[in-house]
PLY file of the C-alpha trace (Angstrom):
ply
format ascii 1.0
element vertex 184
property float x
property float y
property float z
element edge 183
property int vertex1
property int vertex2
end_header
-0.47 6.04 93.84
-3.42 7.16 95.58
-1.93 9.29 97.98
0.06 11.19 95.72
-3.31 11.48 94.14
-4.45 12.95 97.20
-1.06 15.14 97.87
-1.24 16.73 94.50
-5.13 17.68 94.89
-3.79 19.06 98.64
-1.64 21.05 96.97
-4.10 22.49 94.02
-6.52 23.17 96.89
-3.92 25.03 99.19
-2.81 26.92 96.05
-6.17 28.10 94.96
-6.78 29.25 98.82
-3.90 31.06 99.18
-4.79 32.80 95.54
-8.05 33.86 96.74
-6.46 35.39 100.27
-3.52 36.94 97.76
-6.85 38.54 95.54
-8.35 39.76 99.08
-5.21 41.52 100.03
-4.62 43.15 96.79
-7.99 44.31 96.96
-7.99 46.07 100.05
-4.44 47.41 98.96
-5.83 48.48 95.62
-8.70 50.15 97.71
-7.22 52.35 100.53
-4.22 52.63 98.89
-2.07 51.15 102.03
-1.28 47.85 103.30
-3.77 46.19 105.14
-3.77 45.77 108.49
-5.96 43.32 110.67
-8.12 46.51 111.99
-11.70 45.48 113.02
-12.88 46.74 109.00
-10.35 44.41 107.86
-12.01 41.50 110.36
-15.45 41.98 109.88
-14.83 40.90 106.05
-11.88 38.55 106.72
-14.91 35.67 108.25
-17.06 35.79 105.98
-15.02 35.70 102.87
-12.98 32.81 104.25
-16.72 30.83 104.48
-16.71 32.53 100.82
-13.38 31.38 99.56
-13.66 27.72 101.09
-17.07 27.62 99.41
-15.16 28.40 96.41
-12.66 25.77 96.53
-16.10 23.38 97.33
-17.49 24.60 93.87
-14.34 23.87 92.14
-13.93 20.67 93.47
-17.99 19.81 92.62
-16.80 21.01 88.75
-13.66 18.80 88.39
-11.14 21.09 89.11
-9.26 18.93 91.60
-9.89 16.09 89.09
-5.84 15.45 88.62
-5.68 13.56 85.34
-7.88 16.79 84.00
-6.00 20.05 85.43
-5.46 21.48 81.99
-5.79 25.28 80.59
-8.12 24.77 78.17
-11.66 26.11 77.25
-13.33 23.83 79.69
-11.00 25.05 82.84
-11.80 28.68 81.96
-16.09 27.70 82.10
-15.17 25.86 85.18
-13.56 28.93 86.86
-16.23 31.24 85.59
-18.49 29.34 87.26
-16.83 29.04 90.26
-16.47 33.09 90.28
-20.34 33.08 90.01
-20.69 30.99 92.93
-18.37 33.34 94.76
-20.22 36.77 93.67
-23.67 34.88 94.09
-22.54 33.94 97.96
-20.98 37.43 98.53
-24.29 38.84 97.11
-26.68 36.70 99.32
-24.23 37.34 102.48
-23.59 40.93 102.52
-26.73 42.37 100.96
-29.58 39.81 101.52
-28.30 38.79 105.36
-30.33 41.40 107.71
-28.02 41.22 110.43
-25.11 42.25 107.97
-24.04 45.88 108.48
-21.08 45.42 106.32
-21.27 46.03 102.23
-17.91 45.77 100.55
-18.94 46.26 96.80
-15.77 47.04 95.44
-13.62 44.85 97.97
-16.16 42.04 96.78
-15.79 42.64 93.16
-12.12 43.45 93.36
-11.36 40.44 95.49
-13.33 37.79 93.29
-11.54 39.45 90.55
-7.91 39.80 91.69
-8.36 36.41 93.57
-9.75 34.20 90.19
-7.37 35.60 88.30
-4.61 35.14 90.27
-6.00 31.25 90.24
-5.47 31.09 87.07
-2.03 32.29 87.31
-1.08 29.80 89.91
-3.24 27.01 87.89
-1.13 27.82 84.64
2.19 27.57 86.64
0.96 24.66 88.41
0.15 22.77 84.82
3.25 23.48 82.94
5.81 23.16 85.37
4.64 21.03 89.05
2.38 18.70 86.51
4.47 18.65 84.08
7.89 18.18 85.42
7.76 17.06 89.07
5.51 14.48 90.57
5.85 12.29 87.26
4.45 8.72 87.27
6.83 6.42 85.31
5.57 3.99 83.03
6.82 1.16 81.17
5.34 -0.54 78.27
5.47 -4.20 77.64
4.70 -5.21 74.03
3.75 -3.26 71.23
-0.57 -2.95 70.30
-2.40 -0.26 68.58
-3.72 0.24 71.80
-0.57 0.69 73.24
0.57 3.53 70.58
-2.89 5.45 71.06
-1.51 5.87 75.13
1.60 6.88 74.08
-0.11 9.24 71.20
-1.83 10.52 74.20
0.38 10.95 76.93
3.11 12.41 74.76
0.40 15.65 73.54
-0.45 16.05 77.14
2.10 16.34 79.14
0.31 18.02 82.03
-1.30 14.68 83.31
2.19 13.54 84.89
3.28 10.77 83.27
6.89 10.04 81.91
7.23 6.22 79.47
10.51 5.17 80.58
10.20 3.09 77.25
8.50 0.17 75.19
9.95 -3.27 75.87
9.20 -5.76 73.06
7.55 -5.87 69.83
8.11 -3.84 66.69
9.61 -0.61 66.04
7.57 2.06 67.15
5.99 4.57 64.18
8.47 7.19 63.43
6.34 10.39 65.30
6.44 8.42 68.39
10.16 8.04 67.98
11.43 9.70 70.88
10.08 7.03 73.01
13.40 4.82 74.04
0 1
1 2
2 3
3 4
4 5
5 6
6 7
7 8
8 9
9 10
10 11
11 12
12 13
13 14
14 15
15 16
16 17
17 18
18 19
19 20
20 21
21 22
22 23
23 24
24 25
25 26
26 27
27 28
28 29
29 30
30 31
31 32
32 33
33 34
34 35
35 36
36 37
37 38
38 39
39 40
40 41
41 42
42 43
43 44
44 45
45 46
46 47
47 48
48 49
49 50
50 51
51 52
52 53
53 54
54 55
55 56
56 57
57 58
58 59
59 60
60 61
61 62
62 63
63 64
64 65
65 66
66 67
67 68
68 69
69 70
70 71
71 72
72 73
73 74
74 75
75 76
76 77
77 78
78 79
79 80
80 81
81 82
82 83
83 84
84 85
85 86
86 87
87 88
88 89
89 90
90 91
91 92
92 93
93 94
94 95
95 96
96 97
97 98
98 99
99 100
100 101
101 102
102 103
103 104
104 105
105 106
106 107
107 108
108 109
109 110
110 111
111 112
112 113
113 114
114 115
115 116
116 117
117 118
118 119
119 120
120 121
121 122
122 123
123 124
124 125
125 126
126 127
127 128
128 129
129 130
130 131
131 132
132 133
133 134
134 135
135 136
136 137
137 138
138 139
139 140
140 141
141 142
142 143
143 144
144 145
145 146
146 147
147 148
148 149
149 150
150 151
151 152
152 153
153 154
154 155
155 156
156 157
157 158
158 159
159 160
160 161
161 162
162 163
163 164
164 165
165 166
166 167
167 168
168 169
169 170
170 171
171 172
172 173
173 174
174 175
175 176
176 177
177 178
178 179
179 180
180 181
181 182
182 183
């Protein structure tokens, strides 16, 4: 269990990564109008926004947004991800404009890239929610006996879906209230 724990937070941290590279890229396309190419303008940005997007992925992971059971689309993911955004314009700030021995100042490929990159997160987040979560990686579960506590978990896992988990059924005890019905 706890390594696909660990697989499945892999995986939201790869995705997010690749996001934020994906927001870069569109950026710098949306900018020059061209496809990038790894010229030494391209480079001298390429360094320290990868510092910038893995301090990202650090802030998201100090909010709870590799926290498994919790990888929902709700109001709380969006305050996490704003935050996270700050983080990222804050560090961009402090590196390209406060650094002295910085001659490079991207404002637009900054904005543009924190921009294009976050929301592209979200994108892949969303996808990643209602269809990975939600339909692969499933941990089956069993029930044995029937308890009011036992009907509150299924209550619960049946209106979230996104946490992974599939009841195979209830063995034992009495018929199960009619809106949990489609439990076999």
């Amino acid at each position: 269990f706890l390594n696909m724990y660990r697989l499945k937070q892999f995986i939201l941290f790869i995705g997010d990564l690749l996001m934020l590279y994906a927001g870069l890229y569109a950026a710098l396309w949306l900018r020059y109008f061209r496809l990038p190419i790894l010229d030494k303008q391209v480079s001298e940005l390429l360094t320290p926004l990868t510092y910038i997007f893995l301090l990202s992925t650090v802030t998201m992971f100090i909010v709870g947004l590799y926290d498994v059971g919790r990888t929902k689309n709700n109001k709380t993911f969006f305050q996490k991800i704003f935050i996270t955004f700050a983080v990222f314009i804050l560090a961009g700030i402090i590196y390209f404009y406060i650094n002295p021995g910085n001659y490079v100042t991207p404002k637009t490929i900054l904005i543009l890239s924190a921009a294009l990159g976050f929301a592209l997160v979200i994108l892949w987040r969303y996808l990643h929610n209602h269809f990975l979560s939600s339909t692969i990686w499933r941990n089956k579960i069993v029930f044995i006996g029937l308890s009011p506590e036992t009907i509150e978990l299924l209550e619960f896992i049946s209106a979230e879906p996104e946490r992974g988990y599939d009841v195979l059924g209830v063995v034992g005890g009495a018929a199960l209230p009619e809106r949990l019905a489609s439990v076999p």
